[in-house]
DRENDO-1510 file (C-alpha; in Angstrom, 1 decimal, always signed):
<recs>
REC; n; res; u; v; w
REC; 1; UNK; -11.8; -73.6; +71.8 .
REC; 2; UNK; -14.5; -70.9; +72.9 .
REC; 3; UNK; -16.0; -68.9; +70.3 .
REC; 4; UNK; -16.7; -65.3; +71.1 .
REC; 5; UNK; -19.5; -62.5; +69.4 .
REC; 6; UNK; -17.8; -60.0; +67.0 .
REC; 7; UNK; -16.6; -56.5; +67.9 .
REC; 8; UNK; -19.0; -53.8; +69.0 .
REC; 9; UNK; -18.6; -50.5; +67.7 .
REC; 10; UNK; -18.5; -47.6; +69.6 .
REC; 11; UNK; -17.6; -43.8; +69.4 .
REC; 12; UNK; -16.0; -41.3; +72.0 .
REC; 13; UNK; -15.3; -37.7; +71.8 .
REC; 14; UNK; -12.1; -36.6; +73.2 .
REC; 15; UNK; -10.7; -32.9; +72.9 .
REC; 16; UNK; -10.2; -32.0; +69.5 .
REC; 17; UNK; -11.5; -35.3; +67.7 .
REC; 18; UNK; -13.5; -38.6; +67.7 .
REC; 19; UNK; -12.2; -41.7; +68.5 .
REC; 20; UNK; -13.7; -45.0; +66.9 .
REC; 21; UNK; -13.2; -48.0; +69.2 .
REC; 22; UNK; -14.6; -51.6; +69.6 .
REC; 23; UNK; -15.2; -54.0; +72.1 .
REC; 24; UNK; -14.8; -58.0; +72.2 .
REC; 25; UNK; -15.1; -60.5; +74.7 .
REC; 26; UNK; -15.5; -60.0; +79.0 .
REC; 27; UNK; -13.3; -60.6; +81.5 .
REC; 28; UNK; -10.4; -57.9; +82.7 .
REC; 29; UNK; -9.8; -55.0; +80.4 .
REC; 30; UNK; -7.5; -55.2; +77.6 .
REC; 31; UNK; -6.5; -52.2; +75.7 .
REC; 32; UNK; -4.3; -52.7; +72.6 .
REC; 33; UNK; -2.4; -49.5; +71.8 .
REC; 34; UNK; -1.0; -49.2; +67.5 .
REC; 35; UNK; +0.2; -45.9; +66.4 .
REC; 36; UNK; +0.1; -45.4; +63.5 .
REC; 37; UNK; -2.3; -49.1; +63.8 .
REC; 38; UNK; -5.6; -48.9; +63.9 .
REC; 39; UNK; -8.1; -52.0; +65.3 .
REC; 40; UNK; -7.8; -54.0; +61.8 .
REC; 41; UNK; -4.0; -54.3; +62.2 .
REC; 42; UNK; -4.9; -56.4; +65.8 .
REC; 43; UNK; -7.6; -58.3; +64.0 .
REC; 44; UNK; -5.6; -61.6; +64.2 .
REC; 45; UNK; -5.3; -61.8; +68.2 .
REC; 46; UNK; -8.3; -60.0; +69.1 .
REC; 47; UNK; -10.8; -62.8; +69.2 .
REC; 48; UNK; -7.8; -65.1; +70.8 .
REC; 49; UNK; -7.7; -62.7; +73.7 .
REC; 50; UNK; -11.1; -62.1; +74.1 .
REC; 51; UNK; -11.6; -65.9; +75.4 .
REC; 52; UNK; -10.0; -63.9; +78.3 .
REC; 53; UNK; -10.0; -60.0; +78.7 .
REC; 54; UNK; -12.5; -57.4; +77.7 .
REC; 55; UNK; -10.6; -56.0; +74.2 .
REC; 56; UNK; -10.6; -53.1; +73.5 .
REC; 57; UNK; -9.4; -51.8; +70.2 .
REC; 58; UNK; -9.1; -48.2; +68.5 .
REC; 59; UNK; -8.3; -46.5; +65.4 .
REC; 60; UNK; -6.3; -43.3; +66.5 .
REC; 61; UNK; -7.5; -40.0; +65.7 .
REC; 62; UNK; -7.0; -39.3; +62.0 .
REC; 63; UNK; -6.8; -42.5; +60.9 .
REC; 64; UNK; -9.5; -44.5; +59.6 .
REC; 65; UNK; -12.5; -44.1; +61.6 .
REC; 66; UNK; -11.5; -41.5; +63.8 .
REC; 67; UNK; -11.6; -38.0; +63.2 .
REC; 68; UNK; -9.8; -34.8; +64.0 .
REC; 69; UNK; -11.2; -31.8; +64.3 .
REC; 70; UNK; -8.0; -30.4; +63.0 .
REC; 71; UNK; -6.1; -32.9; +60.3 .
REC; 72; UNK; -3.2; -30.5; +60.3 .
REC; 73; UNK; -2.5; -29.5; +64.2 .
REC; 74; UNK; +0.5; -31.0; +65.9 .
REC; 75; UNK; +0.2; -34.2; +67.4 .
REC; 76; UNK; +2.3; -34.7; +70.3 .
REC; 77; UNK; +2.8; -37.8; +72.7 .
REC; 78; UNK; +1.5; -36.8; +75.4 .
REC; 79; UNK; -1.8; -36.2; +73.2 .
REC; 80; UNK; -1.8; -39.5; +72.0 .
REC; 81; UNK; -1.7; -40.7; +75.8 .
REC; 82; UNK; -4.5; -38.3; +76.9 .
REC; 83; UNK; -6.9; -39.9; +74.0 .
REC; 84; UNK; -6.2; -43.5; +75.7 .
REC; 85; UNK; -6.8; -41.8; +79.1 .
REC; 86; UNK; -10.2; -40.6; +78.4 .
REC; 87; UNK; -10.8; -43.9; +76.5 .
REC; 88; UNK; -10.0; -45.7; +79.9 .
REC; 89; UNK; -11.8; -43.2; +81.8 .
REC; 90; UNK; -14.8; -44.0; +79.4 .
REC; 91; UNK; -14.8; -47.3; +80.1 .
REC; 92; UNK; -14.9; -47.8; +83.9 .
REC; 93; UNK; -12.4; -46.6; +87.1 .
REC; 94; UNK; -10.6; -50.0; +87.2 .
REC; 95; UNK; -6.6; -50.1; +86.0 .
REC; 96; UNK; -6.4; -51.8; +83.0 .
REC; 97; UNK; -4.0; -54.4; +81.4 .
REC; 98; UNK; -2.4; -52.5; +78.3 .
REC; 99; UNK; -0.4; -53.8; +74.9 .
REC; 100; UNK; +1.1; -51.1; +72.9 .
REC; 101; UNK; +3.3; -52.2; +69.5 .
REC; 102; UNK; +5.6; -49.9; +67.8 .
REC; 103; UNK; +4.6; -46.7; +68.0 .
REC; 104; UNK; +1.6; -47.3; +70.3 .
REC; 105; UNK; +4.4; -49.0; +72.8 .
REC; 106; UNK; +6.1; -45.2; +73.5 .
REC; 107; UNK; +1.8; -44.0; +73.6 .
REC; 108; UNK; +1.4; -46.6; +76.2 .
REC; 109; UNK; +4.2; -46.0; +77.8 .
REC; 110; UNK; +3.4; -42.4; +78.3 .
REC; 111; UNK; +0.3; -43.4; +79.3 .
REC; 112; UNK; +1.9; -45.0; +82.3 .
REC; 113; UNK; +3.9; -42.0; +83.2 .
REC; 114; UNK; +1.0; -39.8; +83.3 .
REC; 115; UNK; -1.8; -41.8; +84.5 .
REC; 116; UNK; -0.5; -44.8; +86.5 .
REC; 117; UNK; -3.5; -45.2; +88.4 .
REC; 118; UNK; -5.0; -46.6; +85.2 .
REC; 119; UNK; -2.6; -48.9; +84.1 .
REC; 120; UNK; -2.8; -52.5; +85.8 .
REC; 121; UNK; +0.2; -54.4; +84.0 .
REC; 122; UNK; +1.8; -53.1; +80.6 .
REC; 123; UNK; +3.3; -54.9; +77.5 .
REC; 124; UNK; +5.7; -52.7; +75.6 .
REC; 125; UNK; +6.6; -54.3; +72.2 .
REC; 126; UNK; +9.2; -52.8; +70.3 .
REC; 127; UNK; +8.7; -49.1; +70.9 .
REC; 128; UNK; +11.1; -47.0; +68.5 .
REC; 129; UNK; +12.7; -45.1; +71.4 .
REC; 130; UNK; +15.8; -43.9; +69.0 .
REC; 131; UNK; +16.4; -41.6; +72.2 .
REC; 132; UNK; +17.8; -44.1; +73.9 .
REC; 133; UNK; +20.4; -45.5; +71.7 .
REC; 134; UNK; +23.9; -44.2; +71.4 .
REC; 135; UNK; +23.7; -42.9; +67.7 .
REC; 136; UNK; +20.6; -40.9; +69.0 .
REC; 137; UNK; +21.7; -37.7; +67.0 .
REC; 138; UNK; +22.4; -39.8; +64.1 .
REC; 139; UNK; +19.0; -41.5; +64.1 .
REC; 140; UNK; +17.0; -38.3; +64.6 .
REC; 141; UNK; +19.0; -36.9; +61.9 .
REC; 142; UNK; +18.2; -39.9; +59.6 .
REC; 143; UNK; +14.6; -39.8; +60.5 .
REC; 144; UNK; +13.9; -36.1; +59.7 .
REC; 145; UNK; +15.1; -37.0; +56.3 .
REC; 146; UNK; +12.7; -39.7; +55.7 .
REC; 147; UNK; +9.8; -37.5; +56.4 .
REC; 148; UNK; +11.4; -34.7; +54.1 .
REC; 149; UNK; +11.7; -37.7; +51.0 .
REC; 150; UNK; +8.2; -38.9; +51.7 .
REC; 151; UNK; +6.9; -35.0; +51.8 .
REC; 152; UNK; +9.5; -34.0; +48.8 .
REC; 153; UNK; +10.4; -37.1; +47.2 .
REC; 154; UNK; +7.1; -39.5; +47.2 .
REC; 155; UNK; +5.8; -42.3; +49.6 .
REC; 156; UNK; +8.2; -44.8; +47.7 .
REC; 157; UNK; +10.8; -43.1; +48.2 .
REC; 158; UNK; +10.1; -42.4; +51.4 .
REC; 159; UNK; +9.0; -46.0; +52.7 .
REC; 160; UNK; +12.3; -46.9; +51.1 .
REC; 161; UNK; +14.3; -44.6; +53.0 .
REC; 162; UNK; +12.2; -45.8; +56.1 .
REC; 163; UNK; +12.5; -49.7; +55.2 .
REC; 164; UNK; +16.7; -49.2; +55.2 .
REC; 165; UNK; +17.2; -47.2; +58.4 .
REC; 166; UNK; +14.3; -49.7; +60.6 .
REC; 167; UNK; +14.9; -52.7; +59.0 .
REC; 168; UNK; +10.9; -52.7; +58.8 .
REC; 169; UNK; +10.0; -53.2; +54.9 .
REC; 170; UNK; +6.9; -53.9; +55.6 .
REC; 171; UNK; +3.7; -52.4; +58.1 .
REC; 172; UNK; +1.8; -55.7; +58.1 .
REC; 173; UNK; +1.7; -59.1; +57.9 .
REC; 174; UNK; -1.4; -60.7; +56.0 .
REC; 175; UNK; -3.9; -62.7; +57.9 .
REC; 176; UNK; -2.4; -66.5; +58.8 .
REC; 177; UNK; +0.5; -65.8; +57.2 .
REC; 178; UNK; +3.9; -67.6; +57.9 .
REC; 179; UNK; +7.3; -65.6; +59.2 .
REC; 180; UNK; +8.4; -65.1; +55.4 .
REC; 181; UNK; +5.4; -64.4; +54.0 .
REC; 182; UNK; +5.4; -60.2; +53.8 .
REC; 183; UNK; +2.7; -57.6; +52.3 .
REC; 184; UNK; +1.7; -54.5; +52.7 .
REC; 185; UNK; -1.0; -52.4; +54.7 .
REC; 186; UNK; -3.5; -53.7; +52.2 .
REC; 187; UNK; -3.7; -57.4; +53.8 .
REC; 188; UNK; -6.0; -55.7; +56.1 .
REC; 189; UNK; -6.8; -51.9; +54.5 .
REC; 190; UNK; -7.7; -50.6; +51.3 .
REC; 191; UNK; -5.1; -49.1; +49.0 .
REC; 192; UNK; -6.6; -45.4; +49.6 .
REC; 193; UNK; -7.1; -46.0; +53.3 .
REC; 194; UNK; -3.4; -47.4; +53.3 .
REC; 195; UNK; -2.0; -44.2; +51.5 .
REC; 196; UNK; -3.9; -41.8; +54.0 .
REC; 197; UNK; -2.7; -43.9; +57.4 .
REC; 198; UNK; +1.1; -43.4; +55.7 .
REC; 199; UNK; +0.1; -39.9; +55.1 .
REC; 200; UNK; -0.5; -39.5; +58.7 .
REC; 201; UNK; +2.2; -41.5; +60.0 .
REC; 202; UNK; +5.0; -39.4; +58.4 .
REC; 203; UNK; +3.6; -36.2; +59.0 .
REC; 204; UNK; +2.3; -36.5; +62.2 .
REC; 205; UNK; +3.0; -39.4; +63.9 .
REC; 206; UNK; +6.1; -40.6; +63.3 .
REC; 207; UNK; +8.4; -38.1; +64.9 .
REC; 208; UNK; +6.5; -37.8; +68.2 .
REC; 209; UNK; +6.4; -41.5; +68.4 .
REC; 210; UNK; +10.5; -42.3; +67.8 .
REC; 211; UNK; +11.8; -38.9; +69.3 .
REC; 212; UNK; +9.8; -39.9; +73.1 .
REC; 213; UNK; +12.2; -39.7; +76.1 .
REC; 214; UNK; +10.6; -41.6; +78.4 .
REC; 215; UNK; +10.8; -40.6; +82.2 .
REC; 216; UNK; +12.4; -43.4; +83.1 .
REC; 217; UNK; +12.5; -42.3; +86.9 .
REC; 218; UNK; +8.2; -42.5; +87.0 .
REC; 219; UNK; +8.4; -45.5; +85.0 .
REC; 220; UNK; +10.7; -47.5; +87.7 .
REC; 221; UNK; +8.2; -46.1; +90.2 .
REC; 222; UNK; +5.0; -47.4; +88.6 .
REC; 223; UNK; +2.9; -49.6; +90.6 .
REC; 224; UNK; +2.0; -51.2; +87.4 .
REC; 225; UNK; +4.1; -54.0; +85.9 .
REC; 226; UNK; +6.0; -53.2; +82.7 .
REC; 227; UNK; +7.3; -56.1; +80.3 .
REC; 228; UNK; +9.7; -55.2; +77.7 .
REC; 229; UNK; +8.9; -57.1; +74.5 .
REC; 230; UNK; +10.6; -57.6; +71.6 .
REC; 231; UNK; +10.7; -59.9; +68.4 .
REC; 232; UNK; +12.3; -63.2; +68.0 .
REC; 233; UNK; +12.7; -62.3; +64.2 .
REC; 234; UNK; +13.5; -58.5; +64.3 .
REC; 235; UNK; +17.3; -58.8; +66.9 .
REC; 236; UNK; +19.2; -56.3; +65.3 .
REC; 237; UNK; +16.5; -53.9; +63.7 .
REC; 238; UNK; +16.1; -50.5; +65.3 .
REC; 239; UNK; +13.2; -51.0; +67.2 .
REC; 240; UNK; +14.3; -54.3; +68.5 .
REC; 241; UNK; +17.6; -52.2; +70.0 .
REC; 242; UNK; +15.6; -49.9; +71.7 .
REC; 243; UNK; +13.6; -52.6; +73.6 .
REC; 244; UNK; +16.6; -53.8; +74.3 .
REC; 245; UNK; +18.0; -50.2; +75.2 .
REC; 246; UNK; +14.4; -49.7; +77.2 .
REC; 247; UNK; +14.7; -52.9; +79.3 .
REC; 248; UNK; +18.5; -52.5; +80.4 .
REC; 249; UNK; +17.4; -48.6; +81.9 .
REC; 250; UNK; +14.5; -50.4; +83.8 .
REC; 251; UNK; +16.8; -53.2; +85.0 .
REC; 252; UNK; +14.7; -56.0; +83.7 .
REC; 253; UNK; +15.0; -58.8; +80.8 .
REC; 254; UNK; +13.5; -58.4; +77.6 .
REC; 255; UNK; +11.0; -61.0; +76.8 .
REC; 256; UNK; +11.3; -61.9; +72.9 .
REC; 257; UNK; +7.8; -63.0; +71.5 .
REC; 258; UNK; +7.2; -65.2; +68.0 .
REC; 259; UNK; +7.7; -63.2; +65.1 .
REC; 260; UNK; +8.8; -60.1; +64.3 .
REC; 261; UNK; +7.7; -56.3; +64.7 .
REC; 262; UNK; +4.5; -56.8; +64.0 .
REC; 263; UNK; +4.5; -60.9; +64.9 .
REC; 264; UNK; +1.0; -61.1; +66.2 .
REC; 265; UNK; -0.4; -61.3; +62.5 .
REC; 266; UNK; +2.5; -63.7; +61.3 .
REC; 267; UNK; +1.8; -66.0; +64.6 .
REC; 268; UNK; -1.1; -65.2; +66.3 .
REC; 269; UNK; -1.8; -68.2; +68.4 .
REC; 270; UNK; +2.1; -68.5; +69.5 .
REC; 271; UNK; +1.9; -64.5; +70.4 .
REC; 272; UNK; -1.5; -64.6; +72.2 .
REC; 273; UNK; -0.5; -67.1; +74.4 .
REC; 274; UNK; +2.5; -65.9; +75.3 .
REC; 275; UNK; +1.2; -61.9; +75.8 .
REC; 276; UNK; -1.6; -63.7; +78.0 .
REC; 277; UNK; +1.1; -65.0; +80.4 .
REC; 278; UNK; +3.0; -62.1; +80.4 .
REC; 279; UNK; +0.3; -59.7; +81.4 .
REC; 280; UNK; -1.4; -62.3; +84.2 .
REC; 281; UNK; +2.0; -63.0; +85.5 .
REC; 282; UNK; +2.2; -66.4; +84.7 .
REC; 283; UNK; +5.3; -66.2; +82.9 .
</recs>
């Protein structure tokens, strides 16, 4: 197997704050979208797909390394989608292949709604599109309430509250690890760096992330190709169902890859492969 240079580290500002992003590898360009995940949380498959795309990585603004110029503004979707935009635009005019997971699957997805001229093919795993299930009202409802117990009631309390209603109970798998081999954010993060990404999660990001409606009309126009992903080991959790929810409005079949929601650090080799079919067209 090829071996590839480390990440290069660059900076980028965009309205209102300073993105931190890296770049691996050559080839096509690769853009892999986390919300509230930064480019640690993508550090198992990033050197596996640089053997074949140009990876690019970010840390969204106020977490980690990037910065915004306002901590407590509103963050809104579309925002989200216009920092990826300018990253894009940044980076060269050509339409680029794009993964999003989680909450950076309904950023991506955005991003292909507003700017479709800069999306060549598009991977959405698992985004939490609770607006497209039938106990919507019931989920937004449950949701709010998890952000009042983590503001009100503490993180545990709140990342318990969070754990029951998704099924997620964790944010990460460690390095290598095997499908039931669980930790925390600190596999990749510090503990204080951990707290402040959950911080930011349930004040800012969550809600905009799981209350998207997507325009499913300019999404079924798109010129670029959109696979539906989900988790072999997550059926049945929320995020899963919306996939699932996602793919049967587009009138396509969800593609289930190894692991769970966040299987490309339980099984990275199985999930690289697989994502590297997907966005060539090979499978």
């Amino acid at each position: 197997m090829a071996t590839t240079a480390g990440p290069t580290e660059h900076t980028l500002d965009v309205p209102g704050a300073r993105l931190h992003y890296e770049t691996s590898g050559t080839g096509p360009l690769l853009v892999l979208v986390g919300a509230p995940m930064g480019s640690r949380g993508f550090a198992t498959i990033t050197p596996l797909l640089a053997e074949h795309f140009t990876v690019v990585t970010y840390d969204p603004r106020g977490i980690l390394r990037s910065t915004a110029e306002d901590p407590d503004a509103e963050v809104t979707l579309d925002l989200l989608a216009d920092d990826v935009h300018h990253l894009l635009a940044a980076l060269g005019s050509e339409p680029a292949y794009v993964f999003g997971n989680s909450g950076g699957a309904s950023v991506a997805l955005s991003l292909l709604t507003r700017y479709p001229e800069q999306v060549r093919a598009l991977v959405a795993h698992e985004a939490p599109l609770i607006e497209l299930l039938p106990e919507s009202e019931q989920l937004h409802a449950a949701l709010e309430k998890v952000c009042a117990a983590y503001v009100g009631e503490g993180r545990n309390e709140g990342l318990k509250m969070y754990a029951a209603l998704t099924g997620v109970e964790r944010f990460s798998r460690p390095p290598g690890g095997g499908r039931h081999e669980v930790t925390d954010l600190e596999s990749f993060t510090p503990p204080d760096d951990v707290r402040a990404i959950l911080d930011r999660f349930f004040l800012h990001i969550l809600r905009p992330t799981a209350f998207y409606r997507p325009d499913l009309p300019a999404l079924r126009a798109a010129s670029g190709r959109i696979v539906v992903a989900g988790g072999t080991a997550s059926e049945g959790q929320l995020s899963h169902r919306s996939a699932a929810a996602l793919a049967g409005e587009l009138g396509t079949t969800l593609v289930d890859f190894p692991g769970d929601h966040t299987g490309f650090q339980g099984e990275p080799e199985p999930f690289t492969r697989l994502l590297h079919q997907v966005l060539t067209g090979a499978a």
